[in-house]
C-alpha positions, 0 to 999 in steps of 0.5 A, spaced: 635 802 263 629 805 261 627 807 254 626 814 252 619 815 248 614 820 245 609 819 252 615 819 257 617 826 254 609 830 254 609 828 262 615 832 264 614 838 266 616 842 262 614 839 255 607 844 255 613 851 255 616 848 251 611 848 246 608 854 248 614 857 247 615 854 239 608 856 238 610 863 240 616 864 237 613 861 231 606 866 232 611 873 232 616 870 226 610 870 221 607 875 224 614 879 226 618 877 220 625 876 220 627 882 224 625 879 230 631 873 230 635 878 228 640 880 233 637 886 236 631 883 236 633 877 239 636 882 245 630 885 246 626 880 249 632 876 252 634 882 257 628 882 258 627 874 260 634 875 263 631 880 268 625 876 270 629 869 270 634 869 275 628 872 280 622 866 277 627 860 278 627 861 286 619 863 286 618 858 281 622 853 287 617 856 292 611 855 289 613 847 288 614 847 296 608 850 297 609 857 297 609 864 294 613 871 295 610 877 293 615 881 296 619 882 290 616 887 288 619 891 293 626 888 294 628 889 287 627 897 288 631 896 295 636 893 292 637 899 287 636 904 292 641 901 296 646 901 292 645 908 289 645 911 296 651 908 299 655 909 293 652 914 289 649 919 295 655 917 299 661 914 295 661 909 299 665 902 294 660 899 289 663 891 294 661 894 300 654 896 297 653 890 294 654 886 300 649 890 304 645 889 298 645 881 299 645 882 306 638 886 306 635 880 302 638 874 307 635 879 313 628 880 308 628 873 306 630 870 313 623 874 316 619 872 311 621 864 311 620 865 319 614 867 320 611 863 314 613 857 318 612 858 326 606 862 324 599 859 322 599 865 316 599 863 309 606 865 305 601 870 301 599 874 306 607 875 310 609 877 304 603 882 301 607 885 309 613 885 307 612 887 300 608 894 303 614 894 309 619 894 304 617 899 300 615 904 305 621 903 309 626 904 302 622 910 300 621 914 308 629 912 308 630 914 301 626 921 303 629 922 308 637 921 306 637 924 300 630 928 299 628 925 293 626 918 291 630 918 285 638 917 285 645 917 281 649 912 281 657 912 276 660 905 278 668 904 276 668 900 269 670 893 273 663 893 277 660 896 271 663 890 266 661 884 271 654 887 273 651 892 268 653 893 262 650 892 254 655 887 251 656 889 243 651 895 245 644 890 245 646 885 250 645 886 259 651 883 262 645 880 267 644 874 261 650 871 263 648 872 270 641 868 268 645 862 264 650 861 270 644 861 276 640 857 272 646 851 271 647 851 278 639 851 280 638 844 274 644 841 278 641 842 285 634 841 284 635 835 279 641 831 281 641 832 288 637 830 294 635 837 295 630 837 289 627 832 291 626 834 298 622 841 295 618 837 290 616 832 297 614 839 301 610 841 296 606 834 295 605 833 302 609 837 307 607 834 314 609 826 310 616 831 307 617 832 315 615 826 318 620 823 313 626 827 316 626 833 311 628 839 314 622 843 312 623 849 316 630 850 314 629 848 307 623 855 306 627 859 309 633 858 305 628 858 299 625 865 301 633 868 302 634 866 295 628 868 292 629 876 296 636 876 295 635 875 287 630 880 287 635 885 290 641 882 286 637 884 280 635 891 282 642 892 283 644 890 276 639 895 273 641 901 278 648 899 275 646 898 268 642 904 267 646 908 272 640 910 278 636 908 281 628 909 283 623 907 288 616 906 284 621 900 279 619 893 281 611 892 282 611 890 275 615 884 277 609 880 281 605 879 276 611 878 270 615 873 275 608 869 277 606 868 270 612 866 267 613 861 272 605 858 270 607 858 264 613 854 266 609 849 267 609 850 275 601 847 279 600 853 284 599 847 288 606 845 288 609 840 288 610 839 280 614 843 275 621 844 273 627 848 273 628 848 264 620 849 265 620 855 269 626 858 263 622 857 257 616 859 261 621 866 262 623 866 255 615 865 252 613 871 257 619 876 254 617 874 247 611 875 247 611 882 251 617 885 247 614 881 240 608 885 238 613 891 238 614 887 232 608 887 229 604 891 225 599 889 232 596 895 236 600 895 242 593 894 246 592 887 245 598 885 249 595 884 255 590 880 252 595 876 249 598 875 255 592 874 259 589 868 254 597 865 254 597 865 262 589 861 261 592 856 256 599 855 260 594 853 266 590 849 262 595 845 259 599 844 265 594 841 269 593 836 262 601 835 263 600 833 270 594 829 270 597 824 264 604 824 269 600 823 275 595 817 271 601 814 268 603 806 269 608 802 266 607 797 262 608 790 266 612 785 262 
């Protein structure tokens, strides 16, 4: 059995979030005082994290085969709207919406994953297609069926409770959704064979193939999972704040993608971690909401934002490279 040790532990992928996220909480605590890890405090990044999180994790597993989805920034509206307008314009019931909800990601997802596997185009540019696609066809259909680009939405308190509500006043119903996915996708991508068969396509995909992987099933599912999550949180948020609006979504590109580099995913693929991509989650929630808390001119976020996604790529690449040159000692 092999022994747990300072070194082994700052060559897993995940160690540069995890200090990046101390370091962060730490900055905003002194800065922020205690009124940032108060309960109300507390609530306001985690529901942010939660939101980012259940989305990050399966692009995050994308970006570690290989590939990128940027369409998300059109499925999370999709996935309000669809919701708003079956059962908020039509009054068609909340589990029908939800099934059409899911089952437009799967169909999005599917496409996505196809042509990126049968054809020469890289996953960036099929989904950038789909991403103006989407939001084109949400915002036409929306438009034409209801004549407006916002809509109204009342859900019975069951669906309410299970998928968009405030516990004790502060905390979205989502976090659980967030903690409940992320137990599943540790157990799935760290003890079973599909986690290292993902971590296999994004180190060499022809070998991966060639090893009797089945790569093209394996990213097209990953593209359903990454569509699917984005319309299931669009739809959370329809429910929660009770409707639903076109232009909602765009924001999540870029929050997804730096949360999961700070996660300690390589855009190269083939090296990260799904506790990695969580801290990277949490790290991007505290510091987008922990300024408020501060007596900081709000400006500055996005400089701090853009100076964290710089030192989380330099410092993964420094985590890598000590995975990558390591050698155990012969005995």
């Amino acid at each position: 059995m092999s022994r747990l040790s300072i070194g082994s532990l700052f060559r897993r992928p995940e160690a540069g979030a995890f200090l990046g996220m101390v370091a962060v909480i730490a900055f905003f605590l002194i800065f922020g005082g205690i009124n940032f890890l108060k309960p109300s405090g507390i609530a306001s990044w985690l529901n942010v994290a939660a939101n980012i999180g259940i989305i990050a994790i399966p692009v995050g597993l994308l970006m570690i085969a290989g590939e990128l989805d940027i369409s998300i920034g059109s499925m999370i509206p999709a996935g309000s709207m669809i919701v708003a307008i079956m059962s908020g314009h039509y009054d068609f019931p909340i589990w029908m919406s939800i099934i059409v909800v899911l089952g437009f990601g799967v169909v999005v997802g599917f496409i996505n994953g196809f042509l990126v596997v049968h054809t020469a185009v890289p996953s960036l540019i099929v989904t950038l297609g789909t991403l103006f696609a989407v939001a084109g066809l949400v915002l036409g259909l929306s438009v034409l069926i209801t004549g407006t680009t916002s809509v109204s939405i009342k859900a019975p308190d069951f669906y309410k409770a299970v998928f968009g509500q405030f516990i004790g006043g502060t905390y979205q119903v989502i976090i659980l959704w967030w903690f409940a996915v992320t137990a599943v996708y540790i157990f799935y991508i760290h003890y079973t064979k599909y986690g290292n068969w993902i971590f296999a396509m994004g180190g060499d995909r022809e070998s991966a193939r060639n090893a009797g992987i089945p790569t093209t099933k394996l990213t097209i599912i990953l593209f359903i999972l990454s569509a699917c999550s984005a319309a299931f949180v669009g739809m959370c948020q329809a429910l929660l704040f009770n409707s639903a609006q076109v232009s909602a979504g765009m924001s999540y590109i870029f929050n997804v993608i730096i949360s999961v580099v700070v996660g300690g995913v390589v855009l190269t693929g083939g090296f990260g971690s799904v506790v990695g991509i969580v801290f990277g989650t949490i790290t991007f929630a505290v510091v987008n909401q922990g300024i408020y808390f501060t007596s900081f001119d709000r400006n500055w976020s996005s400089l701090i934002i853009g100076v964290m996604l710089l030192a989380a790529v330099l410092m993964n690449n420094t985590f890598r490279s000590m995975a990558l040159s390591y050698a155990p000692k012969k005995k």
